[in-house]
MIVEX-612358 format. One line per field, with one value per residue (C-alpha): residue number from 1; z, x, y. Coordinates in steps of 0.001 Angstrom, whole numbers, plus 524288, in hexadecimal, padded with zeros to 5 digits. Example, Ala and Ser with C-alpha at 12.3 -4.5 7.8 and 13.67 -1.06 7.14 Angstrom:
BEGIN
nr (1 2)
c3 (81E78 81BE4)
c1 (8300C 83566)
c2 (7EE6C 7FBDC)
//
This chain:
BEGIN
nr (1 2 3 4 5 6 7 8 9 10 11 12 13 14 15 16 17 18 19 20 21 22 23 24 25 26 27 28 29 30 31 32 33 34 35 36 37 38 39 40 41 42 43 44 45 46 47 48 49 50 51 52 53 54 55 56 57 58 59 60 61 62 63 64 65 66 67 68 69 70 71 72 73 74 75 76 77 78 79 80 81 82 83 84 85 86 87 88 89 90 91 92 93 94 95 96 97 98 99 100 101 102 103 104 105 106 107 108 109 110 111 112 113 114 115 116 117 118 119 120 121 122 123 124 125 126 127 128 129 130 131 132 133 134 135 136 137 138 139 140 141 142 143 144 145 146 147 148 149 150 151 152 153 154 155 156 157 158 159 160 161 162 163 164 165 166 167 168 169 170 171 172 173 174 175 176 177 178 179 180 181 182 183 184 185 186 187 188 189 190 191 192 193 194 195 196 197 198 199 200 201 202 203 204 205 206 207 208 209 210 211 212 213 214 215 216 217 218 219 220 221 222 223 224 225 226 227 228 229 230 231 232 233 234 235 236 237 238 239 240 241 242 243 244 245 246 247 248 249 250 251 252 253 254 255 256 257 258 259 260 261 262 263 264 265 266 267 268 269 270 271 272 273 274 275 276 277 278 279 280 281 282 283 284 285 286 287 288 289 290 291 292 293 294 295 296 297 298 299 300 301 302 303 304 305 306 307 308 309 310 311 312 313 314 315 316 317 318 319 320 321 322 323 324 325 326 327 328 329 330 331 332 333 334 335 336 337 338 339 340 341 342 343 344 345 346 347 348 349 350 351 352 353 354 355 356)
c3 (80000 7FD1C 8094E 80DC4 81860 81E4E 82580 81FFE 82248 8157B 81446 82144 81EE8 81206 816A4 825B8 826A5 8185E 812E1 8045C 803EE 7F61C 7FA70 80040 81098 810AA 80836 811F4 81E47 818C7 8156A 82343 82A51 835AA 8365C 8441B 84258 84275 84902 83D91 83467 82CD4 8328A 82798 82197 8184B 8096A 7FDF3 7F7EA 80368 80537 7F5F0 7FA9E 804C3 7F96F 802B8 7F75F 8001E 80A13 81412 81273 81D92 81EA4 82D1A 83415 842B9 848FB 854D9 85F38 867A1 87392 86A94 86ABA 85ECA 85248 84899 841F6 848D4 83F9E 83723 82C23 82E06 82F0D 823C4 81D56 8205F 81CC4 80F06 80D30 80FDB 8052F 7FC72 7FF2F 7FBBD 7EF2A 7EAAE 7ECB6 7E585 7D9D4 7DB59 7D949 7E5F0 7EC8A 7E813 7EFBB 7F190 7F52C 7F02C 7EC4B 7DF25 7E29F 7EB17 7E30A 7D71F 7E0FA 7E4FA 7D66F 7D503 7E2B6 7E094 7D3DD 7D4A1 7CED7 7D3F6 7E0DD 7E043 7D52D 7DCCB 7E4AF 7F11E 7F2C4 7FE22 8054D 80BCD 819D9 824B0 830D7 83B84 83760 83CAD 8312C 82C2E 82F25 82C03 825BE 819BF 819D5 81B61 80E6B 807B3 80C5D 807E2 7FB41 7F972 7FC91 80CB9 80E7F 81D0C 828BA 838B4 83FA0 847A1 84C7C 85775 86249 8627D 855B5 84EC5 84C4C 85388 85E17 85BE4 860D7 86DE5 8702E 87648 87347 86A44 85BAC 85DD5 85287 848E4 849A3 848F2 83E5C 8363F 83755 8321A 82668 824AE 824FD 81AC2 810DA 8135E 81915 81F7B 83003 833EA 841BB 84504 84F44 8553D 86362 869CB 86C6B 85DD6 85999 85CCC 85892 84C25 84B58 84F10 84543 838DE 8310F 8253D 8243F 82F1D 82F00 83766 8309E 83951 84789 84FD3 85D19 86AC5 86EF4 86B40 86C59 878E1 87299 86EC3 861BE 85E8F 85DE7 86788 86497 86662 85AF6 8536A 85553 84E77 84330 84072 84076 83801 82EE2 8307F 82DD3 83795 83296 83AA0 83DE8 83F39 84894 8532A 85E24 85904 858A1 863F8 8730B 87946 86F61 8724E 866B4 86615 86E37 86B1C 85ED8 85628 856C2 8669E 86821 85E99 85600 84889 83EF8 8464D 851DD 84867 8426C 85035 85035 8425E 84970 8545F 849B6 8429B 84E85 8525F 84582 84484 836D4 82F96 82A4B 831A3 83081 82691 8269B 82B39 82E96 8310F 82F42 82C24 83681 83CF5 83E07 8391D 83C27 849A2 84C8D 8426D 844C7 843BA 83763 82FBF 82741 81E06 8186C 80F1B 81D04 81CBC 81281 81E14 82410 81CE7 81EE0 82E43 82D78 825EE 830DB 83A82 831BE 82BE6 81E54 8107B 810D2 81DBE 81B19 80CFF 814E8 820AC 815D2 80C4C 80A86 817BD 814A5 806E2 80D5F 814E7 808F0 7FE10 806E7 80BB4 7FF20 7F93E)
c1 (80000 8063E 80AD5 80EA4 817FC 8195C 82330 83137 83F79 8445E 84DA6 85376 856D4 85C8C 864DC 8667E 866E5 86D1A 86434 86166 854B8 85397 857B7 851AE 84FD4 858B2 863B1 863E9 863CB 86DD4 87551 874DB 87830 882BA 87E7D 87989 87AA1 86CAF 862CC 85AF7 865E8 863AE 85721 84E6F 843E4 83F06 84583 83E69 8400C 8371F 82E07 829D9 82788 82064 816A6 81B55 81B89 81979 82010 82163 830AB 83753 840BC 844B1 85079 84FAC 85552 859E9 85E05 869E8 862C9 85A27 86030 85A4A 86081 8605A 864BB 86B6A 86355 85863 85E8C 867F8 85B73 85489 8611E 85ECC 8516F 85520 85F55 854BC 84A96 856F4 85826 84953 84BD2 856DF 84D4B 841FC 84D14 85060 84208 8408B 83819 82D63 82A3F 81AE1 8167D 80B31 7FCAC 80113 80E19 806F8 7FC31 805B8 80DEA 80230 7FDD4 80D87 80CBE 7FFAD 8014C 805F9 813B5 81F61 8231F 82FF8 83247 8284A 82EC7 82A3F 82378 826EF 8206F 82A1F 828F0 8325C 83345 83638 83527 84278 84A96 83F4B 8488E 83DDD 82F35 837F9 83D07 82EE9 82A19 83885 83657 828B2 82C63 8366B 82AC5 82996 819F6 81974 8218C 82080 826A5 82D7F 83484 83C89 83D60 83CAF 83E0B 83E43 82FE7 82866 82C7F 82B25 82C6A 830D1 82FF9 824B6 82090 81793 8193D 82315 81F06 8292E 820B9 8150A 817D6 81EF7 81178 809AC 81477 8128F 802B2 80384 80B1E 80314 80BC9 80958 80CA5 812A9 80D3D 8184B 82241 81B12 81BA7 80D47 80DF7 813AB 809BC 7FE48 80207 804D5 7F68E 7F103 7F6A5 7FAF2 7EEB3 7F31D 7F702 7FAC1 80119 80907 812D7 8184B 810D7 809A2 801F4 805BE 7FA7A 80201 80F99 8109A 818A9 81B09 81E36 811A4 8040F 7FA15 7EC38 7E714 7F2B5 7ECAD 7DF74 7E243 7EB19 7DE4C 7D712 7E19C 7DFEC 7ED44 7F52C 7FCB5 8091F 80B7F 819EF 8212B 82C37 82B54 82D57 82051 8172C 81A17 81AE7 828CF 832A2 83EFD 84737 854A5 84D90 841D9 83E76 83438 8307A 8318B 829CE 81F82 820CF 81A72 8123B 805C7 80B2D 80C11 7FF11 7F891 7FCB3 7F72D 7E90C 7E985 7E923 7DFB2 7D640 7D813 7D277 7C9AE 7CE11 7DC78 7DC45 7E81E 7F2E4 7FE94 80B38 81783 8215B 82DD1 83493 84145 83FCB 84CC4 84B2E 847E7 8452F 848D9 83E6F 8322F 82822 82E4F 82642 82B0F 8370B 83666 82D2A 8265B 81FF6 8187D 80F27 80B88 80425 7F77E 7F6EC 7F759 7ED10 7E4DF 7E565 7E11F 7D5F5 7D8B6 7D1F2 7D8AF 7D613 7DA96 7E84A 7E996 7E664 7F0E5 7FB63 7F9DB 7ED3D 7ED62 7F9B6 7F349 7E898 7EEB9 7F836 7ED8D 7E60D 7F378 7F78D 7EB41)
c2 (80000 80D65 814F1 82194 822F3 82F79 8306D 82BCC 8321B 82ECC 8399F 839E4 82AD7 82C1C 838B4 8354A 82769 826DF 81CCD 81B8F 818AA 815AC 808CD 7FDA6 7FE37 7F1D5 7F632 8021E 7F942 7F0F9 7FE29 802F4 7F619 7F9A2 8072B 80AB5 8197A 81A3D 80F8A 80A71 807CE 7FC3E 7FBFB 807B5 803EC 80EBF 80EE1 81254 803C0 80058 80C1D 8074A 7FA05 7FEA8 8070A 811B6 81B32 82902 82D05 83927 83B9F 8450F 84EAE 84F7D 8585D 85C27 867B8 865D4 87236 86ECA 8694E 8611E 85227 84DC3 84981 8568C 861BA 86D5C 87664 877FB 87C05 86D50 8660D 86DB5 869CD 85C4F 85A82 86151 855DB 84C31 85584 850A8 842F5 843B4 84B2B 84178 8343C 83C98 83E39 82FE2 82AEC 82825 83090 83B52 8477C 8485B 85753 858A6 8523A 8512D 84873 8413D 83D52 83993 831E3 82A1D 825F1 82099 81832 813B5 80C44 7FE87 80274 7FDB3 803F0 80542 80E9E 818E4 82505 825C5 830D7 8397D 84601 84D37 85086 856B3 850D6 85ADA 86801 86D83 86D74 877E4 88313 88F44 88F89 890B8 8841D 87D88 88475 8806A 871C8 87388 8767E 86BEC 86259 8613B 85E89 85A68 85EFE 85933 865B8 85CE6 85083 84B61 854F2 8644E 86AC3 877CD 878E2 86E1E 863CE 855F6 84909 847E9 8582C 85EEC 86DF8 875A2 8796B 885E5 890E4 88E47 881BE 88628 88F8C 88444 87ACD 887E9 8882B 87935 87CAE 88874 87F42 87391 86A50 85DE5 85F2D 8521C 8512C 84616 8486E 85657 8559D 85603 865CD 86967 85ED2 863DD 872A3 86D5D 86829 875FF 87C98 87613 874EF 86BCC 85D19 85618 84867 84154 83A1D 82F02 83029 82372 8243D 82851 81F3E 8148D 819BD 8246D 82DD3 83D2E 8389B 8318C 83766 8395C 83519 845AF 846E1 83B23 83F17 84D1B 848AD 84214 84D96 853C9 849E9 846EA 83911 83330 82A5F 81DA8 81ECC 81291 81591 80B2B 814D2 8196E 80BEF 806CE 80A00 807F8 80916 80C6D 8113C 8089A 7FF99 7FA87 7F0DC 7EFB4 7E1E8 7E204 7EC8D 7E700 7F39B 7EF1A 7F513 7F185 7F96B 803CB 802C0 802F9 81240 81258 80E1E 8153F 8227F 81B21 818B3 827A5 82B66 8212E 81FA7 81C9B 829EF 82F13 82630 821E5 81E83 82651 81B6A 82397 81634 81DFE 827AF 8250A 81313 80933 7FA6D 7FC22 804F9 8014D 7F809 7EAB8 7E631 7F050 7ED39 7F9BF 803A1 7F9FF 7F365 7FCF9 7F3ED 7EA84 7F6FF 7F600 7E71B 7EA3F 7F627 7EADD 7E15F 7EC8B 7EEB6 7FAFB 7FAFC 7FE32 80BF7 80DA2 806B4 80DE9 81A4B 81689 812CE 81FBE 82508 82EB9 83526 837CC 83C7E 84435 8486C 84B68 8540E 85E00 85D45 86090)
//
């Protein structure tokens, strides 16, 4: 069944991690056996090769670049304009896989519609770009209002002002503390050039600011439950409840941490702490029972986003595993519709109707 995924790091792998991800996911394990400079070598899982076996033929593809101020002991950039820097290095890996055949920026109704009539014939998969919407992950690197309308015109459609920890215009994961104005004057800029908000990573406080005044398309890329996982990261049911009423889409995010209770990163394994994709799809109801419908949810796997196997649900080898989804949804006795809508059809939803 063709899928969107919206939520991948593709760039920050191929430039960070220095993956090329034309190949297959096992010639780049088998290329990064003995490395131990970062914890999921040899372990990946996302390569184009398998995001076409997988009929994952759209993605959401991020930039991403933190600042960080002195005290701040996060990984990052010791100034915007370095992390702007970065992020425009990662706009070029982009650029060099669209030259190659590889990829295909989609900005607009029009892109996305001619995209859709080339993945939805019974051609051969893996001659098809994968089609990518571009998205920035963290707003920091977004040096001045100026830079938002320059990445806007280069192609940037959705922006989460924030991340890990305190940042420049929001604070995220793991921080507490309301939208500050540079914030709250960067969401109204997002609003006026009708962006999409990524609601991910917003602490609670910045969160809910965000909801009061940004008026366009929400989504949230790659977010699961707190009822199911007790943590600032996930989303509360009151948050659930009104990305529903926004008519937003909620991506199931398949970061182990985030599925089940009691992980502990380095630590903990997916098979003994029964982390599968039913664990995942739980989170995946719970939304669905909210709503009272499976309106709201899709995909956002973030299965790059910094591991790999040691740190996915145990029955997933790479991206294509994403295909046993719909057979699982069956079994819980979601209908056709409902699975078609879960796999693609709410992100184009959501997508026809901003970019309208």
């Amino acid at each position: 069944m063709f899928t969107i995924d919206a939520h991948l790091d593709l760039s920050m792998n191929a430039m960070e991690w220095n993956r090329d991800l034309r190949k297959t996911v096992y010639e780049i394990r088998e290329r990064e056996k003995g490395m131990a400079d970062k914890r999921d070598r040899a372990k990946g899982t996302v390569a184009f090769p398998e995001l076409r076996k997988g009929k994952v033929g759209l993605v959401v593809a991020t930039q991403i670049a933190r600042f960080v101020a002195p005290e701040n002991p996060l990984p990052g950039w010791h100034s915007p304009q370095q992390a702007w820097a970065q992020t425009q290095g990662q706009l070029a890996w982009y650029k060099a896989m669209e030259a190659e055949g590889e990829m295909v920026m989609i900005k607009d109704l029009a892109a996305l519609e001619a995209h859709l009539a080339l993945w939805m014939n019974d051609d051969d998969n893996d001659k098809k770009p994968i089609g990518y919407i571009l998205s920035l992950e963290g707003a920091d690197s977004i040096v001045t209002l100026d830079y938002l309308h320059t990445a806007y015109n280069y192609g940037l459609r959705a922006l989460g002002p924030a991340h890990y920890g305190p940042g420049r215009y929001a604070n995220g994961t793991d921080a507490t503390g309301h939208l500050n104005e540079a914030g709250k004057a960067l969401i109204k800029e997002m609003d006026s050039l009708h962006m999409i908000l990524d609601a991910t990573h917003l602490c609670d406080d910045a969160w809910w600011d965000a909801m009061d005044i940004f008026n366009g398309p929400v989504w949230a890329s790659h977010n699961n439950c707190r009822a199911l996982v007790d943590h600032n990261r996930q989303f509360s049911d009151d948050m659930i409840k009104t990305l529903i009423q926004r008519d937003a889409v909620i991506g199931a995010a398949f970061d182990a941490w985030m599925i089940v209770p009691g992980w502990q990163r380095g630590v903990s394994e997916p098979k003994a702490m029964g982390c599968s994709l039913e664990k995942l799809l739980d989170h995946v109801d719970h939304i669905c029972q909210l709503a009272g419908n499976a309106l709201h949810v899709g995909i956002g796997t973030d299965l790059d986003g910094g591991y790999g196997l040691e740190q996915s649900p145990y029955d997933i080898d790479t991206i294509a595993d994403l295909q046993h989804i719909p057979g699982l949804l069956q079994k819980r006795g979601y209908k056709q519709v409902d699975i078609e809508n879960m796999m693609h059809g709410n992100w184009l939803r959501l997508l026809r109707k901003a970019w309208a």
